[in-house]
C-alpha positions in Angstrom: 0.0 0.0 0.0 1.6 3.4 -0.9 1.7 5.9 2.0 -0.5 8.9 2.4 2.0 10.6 4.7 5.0 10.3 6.1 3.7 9.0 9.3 2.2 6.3 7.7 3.1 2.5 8.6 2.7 -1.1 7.2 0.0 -3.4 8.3 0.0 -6.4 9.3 -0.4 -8.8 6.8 -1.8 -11.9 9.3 -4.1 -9.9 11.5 -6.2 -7.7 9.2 -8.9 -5.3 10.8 -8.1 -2.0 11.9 -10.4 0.4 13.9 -10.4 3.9 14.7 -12.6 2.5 17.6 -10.8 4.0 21.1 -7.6 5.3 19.5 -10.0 8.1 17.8 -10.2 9.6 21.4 -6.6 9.7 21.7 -5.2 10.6 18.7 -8.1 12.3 17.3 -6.0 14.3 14.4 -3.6 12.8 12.5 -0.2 11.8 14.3 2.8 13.9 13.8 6.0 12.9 12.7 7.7 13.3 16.0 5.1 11.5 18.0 4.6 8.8 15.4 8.8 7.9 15.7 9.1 8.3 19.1 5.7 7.3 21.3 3.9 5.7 19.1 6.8 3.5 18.8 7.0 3.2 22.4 3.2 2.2 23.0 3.7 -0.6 19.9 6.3 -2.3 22.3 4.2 -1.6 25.1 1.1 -2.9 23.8 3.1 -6.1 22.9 4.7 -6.5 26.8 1.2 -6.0 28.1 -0.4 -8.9 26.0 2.3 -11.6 26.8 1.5 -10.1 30.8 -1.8 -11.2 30.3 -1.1 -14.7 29.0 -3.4 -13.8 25.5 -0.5 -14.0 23.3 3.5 -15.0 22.7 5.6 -12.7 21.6 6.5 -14.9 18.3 2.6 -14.5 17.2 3.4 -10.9 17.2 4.6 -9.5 14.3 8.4 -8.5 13.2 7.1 -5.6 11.8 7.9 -2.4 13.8 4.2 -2.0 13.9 1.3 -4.7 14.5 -1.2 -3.5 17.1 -0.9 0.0 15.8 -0.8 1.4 12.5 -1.0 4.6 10.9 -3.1 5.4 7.5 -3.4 8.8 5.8 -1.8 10.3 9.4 -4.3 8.9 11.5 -3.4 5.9 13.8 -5.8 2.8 14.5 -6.0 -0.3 16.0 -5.2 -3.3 15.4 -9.1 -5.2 16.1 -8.5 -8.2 14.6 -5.9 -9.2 18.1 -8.3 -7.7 19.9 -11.0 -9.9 18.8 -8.7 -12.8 19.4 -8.0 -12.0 23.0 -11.9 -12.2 23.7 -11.8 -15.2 21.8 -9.3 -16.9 24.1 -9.8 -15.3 26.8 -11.8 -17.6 29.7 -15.5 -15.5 30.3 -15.5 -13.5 27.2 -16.3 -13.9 23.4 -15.1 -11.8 20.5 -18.6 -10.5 20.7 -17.8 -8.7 23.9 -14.3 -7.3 22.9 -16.5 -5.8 19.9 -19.1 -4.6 22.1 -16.5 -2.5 24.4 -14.9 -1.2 21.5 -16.8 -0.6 18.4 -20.2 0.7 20.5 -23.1 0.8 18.0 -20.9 1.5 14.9 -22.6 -0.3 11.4 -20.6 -2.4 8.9 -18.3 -4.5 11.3 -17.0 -7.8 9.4 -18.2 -10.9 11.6 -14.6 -12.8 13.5 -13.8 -15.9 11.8 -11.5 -18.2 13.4 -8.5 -19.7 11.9 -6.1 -22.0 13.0 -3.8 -21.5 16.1 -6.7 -19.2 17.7 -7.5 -21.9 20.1 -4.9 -21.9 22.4 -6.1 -23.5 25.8 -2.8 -22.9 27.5 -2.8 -19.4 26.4 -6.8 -19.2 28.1 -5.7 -20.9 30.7 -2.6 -18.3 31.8 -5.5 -15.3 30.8 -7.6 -16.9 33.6 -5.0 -16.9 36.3 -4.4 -13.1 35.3 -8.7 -13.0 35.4 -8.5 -14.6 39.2 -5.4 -12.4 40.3 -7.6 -8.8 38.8 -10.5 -9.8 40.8 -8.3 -9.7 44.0 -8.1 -5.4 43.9 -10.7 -3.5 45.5 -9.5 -0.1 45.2 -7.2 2.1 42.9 -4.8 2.2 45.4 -4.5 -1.5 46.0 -3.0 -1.3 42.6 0.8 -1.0 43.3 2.2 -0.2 39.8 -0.4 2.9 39.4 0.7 4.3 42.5 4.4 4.0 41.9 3.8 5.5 38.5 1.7 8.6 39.9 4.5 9.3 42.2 7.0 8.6 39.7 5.1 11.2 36.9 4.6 14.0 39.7 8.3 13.9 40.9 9.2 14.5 37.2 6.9 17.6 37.4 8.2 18.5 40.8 12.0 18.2 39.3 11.6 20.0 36.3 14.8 21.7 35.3 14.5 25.3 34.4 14.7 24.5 30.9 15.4 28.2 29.4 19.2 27.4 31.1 19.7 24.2 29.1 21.3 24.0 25.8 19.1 22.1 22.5 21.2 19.1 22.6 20.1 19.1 26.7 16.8 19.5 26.2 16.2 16.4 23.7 18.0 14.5 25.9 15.8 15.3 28.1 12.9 14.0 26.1 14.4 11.4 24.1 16.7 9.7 26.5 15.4 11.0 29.8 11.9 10.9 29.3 10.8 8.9 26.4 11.5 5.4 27.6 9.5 5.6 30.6 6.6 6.3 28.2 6.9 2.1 27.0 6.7 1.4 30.7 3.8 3.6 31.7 1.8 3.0 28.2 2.2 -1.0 28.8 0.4 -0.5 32.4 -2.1 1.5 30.5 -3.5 -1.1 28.2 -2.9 -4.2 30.8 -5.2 -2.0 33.2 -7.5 -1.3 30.5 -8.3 -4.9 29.4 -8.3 -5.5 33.4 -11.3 -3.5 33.9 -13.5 -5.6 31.0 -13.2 -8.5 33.6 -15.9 -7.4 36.5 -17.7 -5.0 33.9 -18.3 -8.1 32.1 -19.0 -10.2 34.9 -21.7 -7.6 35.8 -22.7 -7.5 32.6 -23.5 -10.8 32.4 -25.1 -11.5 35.4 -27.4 -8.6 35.1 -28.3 -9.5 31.3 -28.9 -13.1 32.8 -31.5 -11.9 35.4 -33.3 -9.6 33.1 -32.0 -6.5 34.4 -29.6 -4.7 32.7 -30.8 -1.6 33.4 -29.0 -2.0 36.3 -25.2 -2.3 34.7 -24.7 1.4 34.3 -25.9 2.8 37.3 -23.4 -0.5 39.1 -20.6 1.0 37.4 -21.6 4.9 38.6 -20.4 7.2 40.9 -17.3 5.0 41.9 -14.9 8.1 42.9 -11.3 8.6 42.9 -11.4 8.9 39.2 -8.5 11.2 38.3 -9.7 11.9 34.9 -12.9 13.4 36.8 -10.8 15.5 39.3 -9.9 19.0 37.0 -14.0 19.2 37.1 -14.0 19.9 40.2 -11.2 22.2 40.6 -12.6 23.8 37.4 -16.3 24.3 39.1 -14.1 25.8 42.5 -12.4 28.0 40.5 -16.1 29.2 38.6 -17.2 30.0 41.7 -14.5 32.9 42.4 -14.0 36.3 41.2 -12.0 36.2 38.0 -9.1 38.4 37.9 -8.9 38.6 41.8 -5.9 37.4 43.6 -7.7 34.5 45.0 -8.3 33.0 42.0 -5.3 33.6 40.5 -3.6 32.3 42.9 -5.6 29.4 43.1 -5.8 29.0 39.3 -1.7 29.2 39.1 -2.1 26.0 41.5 -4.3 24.2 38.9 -2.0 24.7 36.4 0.4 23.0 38.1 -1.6 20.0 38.8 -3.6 19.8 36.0 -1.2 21.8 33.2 -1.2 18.3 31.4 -4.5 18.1 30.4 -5.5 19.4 27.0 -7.1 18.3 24.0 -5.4 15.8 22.2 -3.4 15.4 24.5 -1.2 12.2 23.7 0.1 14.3 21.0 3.4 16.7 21.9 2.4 19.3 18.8 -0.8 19.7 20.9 -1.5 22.6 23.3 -2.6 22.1 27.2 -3.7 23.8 29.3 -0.5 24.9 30.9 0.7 25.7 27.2 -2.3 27.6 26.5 -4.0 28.6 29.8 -6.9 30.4 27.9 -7.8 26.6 27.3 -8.7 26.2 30.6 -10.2 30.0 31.2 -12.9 29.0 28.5 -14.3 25.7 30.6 -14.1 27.7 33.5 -16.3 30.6 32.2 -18.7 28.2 31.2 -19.1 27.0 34.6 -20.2 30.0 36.3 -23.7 30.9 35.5 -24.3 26.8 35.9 -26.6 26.4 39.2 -25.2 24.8 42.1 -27.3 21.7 41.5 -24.7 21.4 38.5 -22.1 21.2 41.5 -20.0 17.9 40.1 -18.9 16.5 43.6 -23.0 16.4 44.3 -23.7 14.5 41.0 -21.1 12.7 42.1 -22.3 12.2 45.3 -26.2 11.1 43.8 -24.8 8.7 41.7 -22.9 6.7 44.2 -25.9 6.4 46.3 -27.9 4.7 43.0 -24.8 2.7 42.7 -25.0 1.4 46.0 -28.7 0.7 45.8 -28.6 -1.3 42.3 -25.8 -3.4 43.9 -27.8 -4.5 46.3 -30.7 -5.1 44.2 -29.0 -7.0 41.9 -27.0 -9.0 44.4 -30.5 -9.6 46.2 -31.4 -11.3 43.3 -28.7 -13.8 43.0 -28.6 -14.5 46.5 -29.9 -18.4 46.2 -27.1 -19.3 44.3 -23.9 -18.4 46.4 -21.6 -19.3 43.7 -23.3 -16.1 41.3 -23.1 -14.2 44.2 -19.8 -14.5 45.2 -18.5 -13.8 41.9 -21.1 -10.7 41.7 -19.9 -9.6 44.8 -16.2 -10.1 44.0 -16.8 -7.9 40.6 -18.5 -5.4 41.9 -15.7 -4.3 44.2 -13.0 -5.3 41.6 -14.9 -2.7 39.4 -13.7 0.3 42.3 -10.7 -0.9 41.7 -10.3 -1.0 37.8 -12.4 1.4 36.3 -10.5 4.5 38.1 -7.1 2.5 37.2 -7.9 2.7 34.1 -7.9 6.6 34.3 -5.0 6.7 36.4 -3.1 4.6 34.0 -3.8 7.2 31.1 -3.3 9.7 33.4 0.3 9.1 34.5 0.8 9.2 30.6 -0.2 12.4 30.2 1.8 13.9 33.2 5.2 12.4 31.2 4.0 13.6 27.4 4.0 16.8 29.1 7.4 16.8 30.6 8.6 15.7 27.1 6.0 18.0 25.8 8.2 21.2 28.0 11.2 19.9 27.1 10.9 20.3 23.0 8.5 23.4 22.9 11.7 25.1 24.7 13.8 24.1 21.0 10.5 25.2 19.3 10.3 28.4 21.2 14.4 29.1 20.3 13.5 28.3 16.7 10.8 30.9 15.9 13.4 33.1 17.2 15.9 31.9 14.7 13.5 32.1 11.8 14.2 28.3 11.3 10.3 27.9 12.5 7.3 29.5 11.6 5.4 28.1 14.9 6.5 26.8 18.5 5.1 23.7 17.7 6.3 22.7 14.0 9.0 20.4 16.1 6.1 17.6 15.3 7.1 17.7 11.8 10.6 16.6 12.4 10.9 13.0 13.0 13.1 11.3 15.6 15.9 10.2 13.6 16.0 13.8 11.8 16.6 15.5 15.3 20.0 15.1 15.8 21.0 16.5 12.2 18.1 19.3 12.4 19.6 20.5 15.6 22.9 20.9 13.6 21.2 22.3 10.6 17.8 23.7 11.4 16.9 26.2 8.5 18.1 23.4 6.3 14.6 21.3 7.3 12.5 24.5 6.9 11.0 23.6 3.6 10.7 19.9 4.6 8.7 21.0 7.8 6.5 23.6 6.2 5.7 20.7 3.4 4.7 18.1 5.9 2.8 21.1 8.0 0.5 21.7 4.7 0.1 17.9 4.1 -1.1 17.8 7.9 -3.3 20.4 7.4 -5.3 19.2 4.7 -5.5 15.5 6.6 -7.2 17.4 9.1 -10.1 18.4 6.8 -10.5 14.7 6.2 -12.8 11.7 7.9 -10.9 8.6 7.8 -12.8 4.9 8.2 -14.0 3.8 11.5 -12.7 0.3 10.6 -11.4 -1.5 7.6 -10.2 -5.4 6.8 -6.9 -5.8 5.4 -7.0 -2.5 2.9 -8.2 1.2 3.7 -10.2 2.8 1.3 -7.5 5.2 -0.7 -7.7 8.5 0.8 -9.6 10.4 -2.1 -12.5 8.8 -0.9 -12.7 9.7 2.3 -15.2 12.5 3.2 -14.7 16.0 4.4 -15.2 17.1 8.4 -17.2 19.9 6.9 -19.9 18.3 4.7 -23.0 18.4 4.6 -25.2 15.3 6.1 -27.3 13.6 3.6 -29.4 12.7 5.9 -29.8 15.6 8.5 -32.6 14.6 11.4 -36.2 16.5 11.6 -38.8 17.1 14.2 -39.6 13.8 15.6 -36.4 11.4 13.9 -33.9 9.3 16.2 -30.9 8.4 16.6 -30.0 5.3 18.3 -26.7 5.4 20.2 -25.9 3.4 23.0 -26.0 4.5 26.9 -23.4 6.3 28.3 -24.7 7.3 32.1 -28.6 7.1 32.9 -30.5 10.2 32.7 -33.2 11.4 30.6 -33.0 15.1 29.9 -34.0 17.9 27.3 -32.7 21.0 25.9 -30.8 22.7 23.2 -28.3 20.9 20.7 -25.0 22.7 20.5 -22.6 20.9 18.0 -19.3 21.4 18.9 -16.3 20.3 17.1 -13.6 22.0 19.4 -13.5 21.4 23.3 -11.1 24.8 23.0 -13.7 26.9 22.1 -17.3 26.2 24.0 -18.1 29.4 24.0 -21.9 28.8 22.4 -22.6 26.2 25.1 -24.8 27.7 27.6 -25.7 26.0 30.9 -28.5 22.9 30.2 -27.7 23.3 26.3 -27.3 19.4 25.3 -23.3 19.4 24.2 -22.9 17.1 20.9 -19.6 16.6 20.3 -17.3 14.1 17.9 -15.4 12.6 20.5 -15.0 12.3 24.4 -11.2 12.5 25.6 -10.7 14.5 28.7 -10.7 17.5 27.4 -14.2 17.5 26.9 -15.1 16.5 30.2 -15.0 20.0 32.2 -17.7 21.0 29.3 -20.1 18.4 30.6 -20.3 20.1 34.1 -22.9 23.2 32.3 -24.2 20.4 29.9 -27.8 18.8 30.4 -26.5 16.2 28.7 -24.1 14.6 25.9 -24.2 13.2 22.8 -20.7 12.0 20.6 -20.9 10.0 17.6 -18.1 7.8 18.5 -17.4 6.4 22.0 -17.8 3.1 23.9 -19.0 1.3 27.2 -15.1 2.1 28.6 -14.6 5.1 26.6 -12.1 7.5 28.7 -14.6 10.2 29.0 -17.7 7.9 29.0 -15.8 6.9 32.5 -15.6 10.2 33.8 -19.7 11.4 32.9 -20.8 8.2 34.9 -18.6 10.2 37.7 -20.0 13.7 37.0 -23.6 12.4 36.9 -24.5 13.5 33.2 -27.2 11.8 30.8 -24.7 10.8 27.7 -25.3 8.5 24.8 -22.6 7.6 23.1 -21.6 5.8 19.6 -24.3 8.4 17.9 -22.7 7.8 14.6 -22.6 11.4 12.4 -24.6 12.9 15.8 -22.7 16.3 14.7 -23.5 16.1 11.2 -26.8 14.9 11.6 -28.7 16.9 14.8 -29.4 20.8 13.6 -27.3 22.9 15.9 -29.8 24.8 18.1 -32.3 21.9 18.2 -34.6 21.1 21.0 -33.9 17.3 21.4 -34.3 14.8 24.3 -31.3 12.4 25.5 -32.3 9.4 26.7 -29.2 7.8 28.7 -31.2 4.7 29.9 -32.0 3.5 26.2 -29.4 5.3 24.0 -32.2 7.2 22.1 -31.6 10.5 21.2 -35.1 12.5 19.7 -35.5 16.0 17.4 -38.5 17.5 19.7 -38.1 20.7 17.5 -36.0 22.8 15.3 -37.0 25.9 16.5 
């Protein structure tokens, strides 16, 4: 397959479908150069350490190639679904079904699994299901050793940061490549072995639930948790909304935000990419659209509301599996393995982010020096210059200049672009693809659907506001129904004013899907073309319970 862009990878040749299911809340735009040949490469090796961890594969069945779980087409990086599939498939309690289920959502036009041989492995399932018992043994985030280590590893780094106006280039990607970087394979292989850990009690509650006849009572099980780090700059963000803007108190207490939370941004796995403590006026915008929200909006009391339904369904549910002490055991032993998981999951991710933006530091310095140089036009074109280039362009900077601007206008026009949701064994070529900006087809009227899937239980009604950029929220007003593309983080402090939340991509352990069920707001999720297909300023109604999302009105 000829490459798109430089970023671009092979495929694997044995294990065929690719997603943007998951990895299109991480890497929503396309990957840069710098990112793709340093942490993308990272997390490929990562990924790989963290399967052979769980038993589901051997390295040998892994391919040479430098990429196999990831790939990258047209810029844009995606999944490798077809090991995905397989680890459902021998993994002890699940299906391939359920692995498509957690990742795809609702999305149309997913090829059925067919097994070949070699996917039956029974020693393989076997070492999966000693992982299985040894997960169900954590019953809070802090049980989990390696996330704690890593938290306090990630916040020394922050703590320790050199002052790096003092240090020379050649320093400061040291500092990132040599320093920094590596850590990112550790940290990133924790990340997906904790991920794949939480599927094990949400699908043992799943199950049981769906067995009984009540899974209405899965979402509100998997509620209101706590400790969810991922949730946490909501609530500094609604403190901050409710102080003067401008005085001292706020900024004082907005400089100590920055400082804990400076990591967060959108896209935020991506160096090129601004945070908040790149680009405070990031964070300004959330927090201005938090203060005329009522204090019933508060996210700690949400918070606090859901955890009471949580505690209830758990007890109705395990009321109803009582006569058979085995099923309730294993209920029992899920539910509490689900405090433990699902807010590891977010730590995982989040000790990520805290090191991307040490590295992140590091190389805007260089960028900083090189618009002062003329060599750059912007801080951030370092993206466009890819690992192996660094040394030399460090050497010779204006000599890339042309090279960087080129792959800076091929970037561009990816952005404009929608690539596939998922594709077996060959991508459609990249003329096909369709525009961000065009026009649905098929736009909804007074009285249509569309059928997501439930993201936090809730039913409410109010304006659609479609909004493609978590930096700029400025039309959302509080109890306006926020319909977005995608949930990562940097959504989240935007569902605080929301009423509720729409997104057309997005699944049952979606990052942000995680952190509504924490903030208490009605979301449906896997609306596919939601933002192409609801008429900005709608009335519509949000059905969290069935997925349902109604045009009341377009006036």
């Amino acid at each position: 397959m000829e490459p798109f862009y430089v970023t671009d990878s092979t495929l694997s040749c044995m294990f065929e479908l690719y997603t943007r299911a998951n990895v299109g809340e991480v890497f929503p735009d396309p990957v840069t150069p710098l990112t793709a040949t340093s942490a993308l490469e990272m997390a490929e090796v990562g990924w790989r350490e963290a399967w052979v961890r769980m038993g589901a594969f051997e390295m040998s069945e892994l391919s040479g190639d430098k990429f196999c779980q990831l790939g990258v087409v047209g810029g844009y990086c995606y999944l490798n679904a077809s090991l995905i599939r397989l680890f459902g498939f021998r993994a002890p309690g699940l299906t391939w079904q359920d692995m498509d289920a957690q990742f795809f959502g609702a999305q149309p036009g997913i090829p059925p699994f067919v097994e070949r041989p070699g996917d039956d492995r029974p020693d393989l399932t076997e070492k999966i299901g000693v992982t299985f018992m040894e997960t169900m043994a954590h019953h809070s985030v802090d049980s989990i050793e390696n996330l704690t280590a890593h938290k306090l590893l990630t916040k020394e780094l922050r703590a320790n940061r050199p002052d790096l106006t003092k240090m020379t280039n050649d320093e400061l990607w040291k500092r990132m490549n040599v320093e920094l970087l590596p850590h990112h394979r550790t940290l990133f292989s924790e990340h997906i072995f904790t991920s794949y850990m939480a599927t094990v009690p949400v699908g043992i509650i799943s199950a049981i639930a769906t067995a009984v006849g009540r899974p209405d009572l899965i979402l509100p099980i998997l509620a209101g948790i706590g400790e969810v780090d991922s949730a946490e700059p909501s609530h500094a963000m609604w403190a901050l909304s409710r102080l003067d803007a401008g005085s001292p108190e706020f900024d004082v207490a907005f400089a100590r935000f920055l400082y804990e939370y400076g990591s967060r941004g959108p896209n935020e796995w991506e160096t090129r990419s601004p945070t908040w403590e790149t680009r405070p006026a990031l964070a300004l915008a959330a927090i201005d659209r938090m203060r005329p929200a009522l204090e019933s909006q508060n996210p700690a009391g949400m918070n606090a509301e859901r955890a009471v339904e949580r505690e209830a369904a758990a007890v109705e549910l395990l009321a109803m599996v009582e006569a058979d002490p085995a099923t309730h055991a294993q209920l029992s032993a899920a539910i509490l393995a689900s405090r433990a998981w699902l807010p590891g999951r977010e730590r995982s991710k989040t000790n990520n982010i805290r090191l991307i933006q040490e590295m992140r530091m590091a190389i805007r310095e260089i960028g900083h020096r090189m618009v002062a140089s003329g060599a750059f036009d912007e801080v951030e074109d370092f993206g466009f210059i890819t690992n192996d280039e660094m040394a030399d362009f460090l050497v010779n900077p204006h000599s890339y200049t042309a090279v960087m601007r080129e792959r800076r206008a091929e970037y561009q026009k990816l952005q404009e672009l929608v690539p596939p949701f998922v594709f077996d064994a060959v991508p459609p070529h990249i003329s096909t693809w369709a525009r961000r900006d065009a026009a649905a087809d098929n736009m909804l009227g007074e009285g249509d659907t569309l059928i997501g899937m439930p993201g936090c239980t809730g039913i409410v009604e109010g304006r659609a506001r479609v909004i493609l950029d978590s930096g700029d929220p400025s039309a959302l007003e509080p109890g306006d129904i926020l319909v977005a593309p995608i949930t990562d983080p940097s959504w989240t402090p935007l569902f605080v004013p929301a009423g509720g939340v729409v997104v057309d991509v997005g699944a049952p352990l979606s990052h942000a899907i995680i952190v509504s069920r924490e903030l208490g707001i009605p979301c449906v999720i896997s609306a596919t073309d939601a933002t192409r297909r609801i008429p900005n300023g709608a009335l519509i109604r949000v059905d969290g319970n069935t997925g349902v999302v109604t045009i009341l009105s377009l006036t």
